[in-house]
N, C-alpha and C positions, 0 to 999 in steps of 0.2 A: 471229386473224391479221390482218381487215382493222384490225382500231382498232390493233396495231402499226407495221400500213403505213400509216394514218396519222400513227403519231407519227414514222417515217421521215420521212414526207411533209413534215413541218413541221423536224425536223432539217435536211434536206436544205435548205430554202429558206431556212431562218433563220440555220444558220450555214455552211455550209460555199458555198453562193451569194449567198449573203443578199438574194436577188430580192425578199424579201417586202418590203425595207424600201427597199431601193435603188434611187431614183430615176430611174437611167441605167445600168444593170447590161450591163456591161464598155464603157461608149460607143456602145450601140448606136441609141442613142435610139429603145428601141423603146415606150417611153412605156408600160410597163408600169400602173402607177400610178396614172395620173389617172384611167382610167375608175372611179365611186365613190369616188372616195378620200377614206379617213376621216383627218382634220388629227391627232385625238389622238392616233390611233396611229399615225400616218405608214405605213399601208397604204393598199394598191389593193386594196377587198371583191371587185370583178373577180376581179383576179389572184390576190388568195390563194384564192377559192373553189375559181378553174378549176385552178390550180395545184396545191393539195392536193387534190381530185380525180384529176388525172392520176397522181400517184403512187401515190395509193393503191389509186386503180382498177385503172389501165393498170401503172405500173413493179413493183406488186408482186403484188396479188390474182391479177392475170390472167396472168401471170408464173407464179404456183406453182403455180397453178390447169392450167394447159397443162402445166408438165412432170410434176406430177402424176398427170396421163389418161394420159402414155404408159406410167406402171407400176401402173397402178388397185390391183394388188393388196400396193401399198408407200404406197399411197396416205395411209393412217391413221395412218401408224407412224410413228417416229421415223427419220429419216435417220444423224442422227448422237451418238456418243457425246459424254461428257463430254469428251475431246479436240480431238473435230471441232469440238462447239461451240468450245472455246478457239481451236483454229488459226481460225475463222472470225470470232470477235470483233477479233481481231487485225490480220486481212486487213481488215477492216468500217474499223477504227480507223485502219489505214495508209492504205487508201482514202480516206476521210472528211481525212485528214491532208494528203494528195495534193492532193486536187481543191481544197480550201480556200487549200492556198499559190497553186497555177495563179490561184483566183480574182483571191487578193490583188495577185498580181504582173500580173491584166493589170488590178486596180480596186482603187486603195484604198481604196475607200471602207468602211469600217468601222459598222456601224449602234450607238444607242447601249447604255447598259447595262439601262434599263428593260424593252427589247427584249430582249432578249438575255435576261434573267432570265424576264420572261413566255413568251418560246418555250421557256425549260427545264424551267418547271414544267407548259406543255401539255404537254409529250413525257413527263414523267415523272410526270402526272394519267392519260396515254392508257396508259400502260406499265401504271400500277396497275391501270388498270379493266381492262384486256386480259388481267390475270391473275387475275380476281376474277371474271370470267363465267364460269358454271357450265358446263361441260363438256354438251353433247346427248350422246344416246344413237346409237351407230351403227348401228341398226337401229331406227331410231323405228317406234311404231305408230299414230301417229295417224292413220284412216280419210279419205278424201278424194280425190278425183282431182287431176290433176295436166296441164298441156299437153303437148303432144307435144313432144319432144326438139326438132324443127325448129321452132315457132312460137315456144318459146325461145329456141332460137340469134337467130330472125329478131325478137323483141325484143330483146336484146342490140344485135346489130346497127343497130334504128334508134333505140335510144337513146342507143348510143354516139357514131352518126353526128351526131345532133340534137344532144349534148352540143358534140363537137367543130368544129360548123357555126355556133352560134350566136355572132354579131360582137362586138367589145368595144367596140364604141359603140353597141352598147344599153346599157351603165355599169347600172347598179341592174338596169334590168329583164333585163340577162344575168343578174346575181347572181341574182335570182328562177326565172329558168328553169332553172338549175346546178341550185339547192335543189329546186325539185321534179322535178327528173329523179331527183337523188338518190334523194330519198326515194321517189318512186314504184317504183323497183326495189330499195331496200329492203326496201320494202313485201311487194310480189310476192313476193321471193325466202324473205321470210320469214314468210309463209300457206303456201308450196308445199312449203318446203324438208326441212319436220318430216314430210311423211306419207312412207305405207308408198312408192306408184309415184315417188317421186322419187329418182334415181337416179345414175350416174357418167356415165350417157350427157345427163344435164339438167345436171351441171355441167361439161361439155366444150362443152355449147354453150350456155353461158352466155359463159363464156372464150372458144370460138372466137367467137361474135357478136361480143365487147368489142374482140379483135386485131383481128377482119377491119375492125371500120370505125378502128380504128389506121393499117390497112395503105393501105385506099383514101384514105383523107384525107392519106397521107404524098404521093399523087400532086397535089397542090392546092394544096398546104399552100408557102408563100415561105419557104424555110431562116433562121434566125433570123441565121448567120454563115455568106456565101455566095451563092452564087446556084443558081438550080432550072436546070443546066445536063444535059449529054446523060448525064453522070457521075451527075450527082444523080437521074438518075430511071431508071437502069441499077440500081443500089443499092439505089431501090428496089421493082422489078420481083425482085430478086432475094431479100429479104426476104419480099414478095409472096407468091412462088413457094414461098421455104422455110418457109414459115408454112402455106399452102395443104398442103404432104406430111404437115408434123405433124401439122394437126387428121386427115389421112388417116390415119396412123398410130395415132394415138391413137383416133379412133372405131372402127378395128380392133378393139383391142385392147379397149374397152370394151364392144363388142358383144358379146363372148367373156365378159369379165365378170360383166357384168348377168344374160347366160344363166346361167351359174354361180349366180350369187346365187339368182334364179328360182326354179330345179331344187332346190335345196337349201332354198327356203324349203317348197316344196311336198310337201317328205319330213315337215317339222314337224309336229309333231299340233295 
């Protein structure tokens, strides 16, 4: 699922915004690009790191990951049938269709075909591989401890925070620090993820760590089109707020879970 959201991550930027290649993306001269900017491929290593990160992290992972926790025990299974998938591919496409005209009509700027072709064999290299990794077991056994559900979350949290704090004029050495954030919870996630004590209340506060510093950094953050006015931070106090009952919600519901799981592993011989 993430190496999907990444190939989103890269659709999304490559054609339908095409920020990865465009220089002045809609006039905002927010100079995307020049921090590292590589000449051959007319990218910003900046902006595409922190940019596919953000999707993949934040628009998608931590996204299904949170509404996943609020039905922990739908959590593994399929949502939708062969239908649902089709009505949704559709919506994906009209969507995708949508936002691409808006783009063009407030930037013409067009990126060219060698781009265009390399961002379609990433997303359809990431699509392969995403369907070629072998399935985990949903009840793994491998023996080991595990951190407590909050020193999780409060990893999450200051990594996400660290992520989204670091300036673009450190140009390369931001690029370095993206990279190893990444991988260091990578990392983590995937030592811990496999043994028995890890659990649905360690990946809710995984996801709630990732939103919440989403949510505080939205009060800091200078709107890309707009200004941080009394509207702009009404909106979002309010998101804040409605993010703050979810993860309530959802650690509810997954506390009830996990006991369940528990109790019935403890029946097994």
């Amino acid at each position: 699922m993430i190496v999907l959201a990444f190939a989103y991550a890269v659709f999304e930027e490559a054609f339908t915004t095409q920020t990865l290649f465009n220089p002045n993306y809609l006039h905002l001269n927010l100079g995307l690009l020049k921090p590292a900017y590589i000449p051959a491929l007319g990218i910003g290593a900046w902006w595409t790191v922190f940019v596919l990160t953000l999707h993949t992290v934040w628009s998608i992972s931590t996204s299904i990951a949170l509404v996943e926790a609020v039905v922990p025990n739908r959590s593994s299974i399929p949502w939708l049938g062969r239908l649902g998938v089709i009505v949704t591919g559709v919506l994906f496409i009209f969507g995708a269709a949508v936002s691409t005209r808006f783009s063009l009509r407030q930037d013409t700027f067009v990126a060219s075909v060698p781009q265009f072709v390399c961002s379609a064999l990433v997303c359809l290299v990431a699509a392969v591989v995403a369907f070629c990794i072998p399935r985990t077991s949903p009840h793994p056994a491998i023996a080991g401890n595990v951190p407590n559900p909050w020193l999780v979350g409060a990893g999450a949290l200051l990594a996400g925070s660290t992520f989204l704090m670091i300036p673009m004029t450190w140009a390369w050495w931001a690029v370095v620090a993206y990279l190893t954030l990444d991988l260091l919870v990578i990392a983590a996630v995937w030592r811990w993820s496999p043994r028995q004590e890890w659990n649905s209340m360690h990946r809710l506060a995984l996801a709630g760590g990732a939103a919440l510093a989403y949510a505080w950094h939205a009060f800091v953050q200078t709107p890309a089109v707009g200004q941080a006015n009394k509207t702009t931070r009404i909106g979002n106090a309010v998101f804040a707020v409605a993010l703050i009952i979810l993860l309530a919600i959802a650690a509810r519901q997954n506390t009830g879970h996990t006991a369940g799981q528990e109790a019935s592993a403890a029946t097994l011989p």
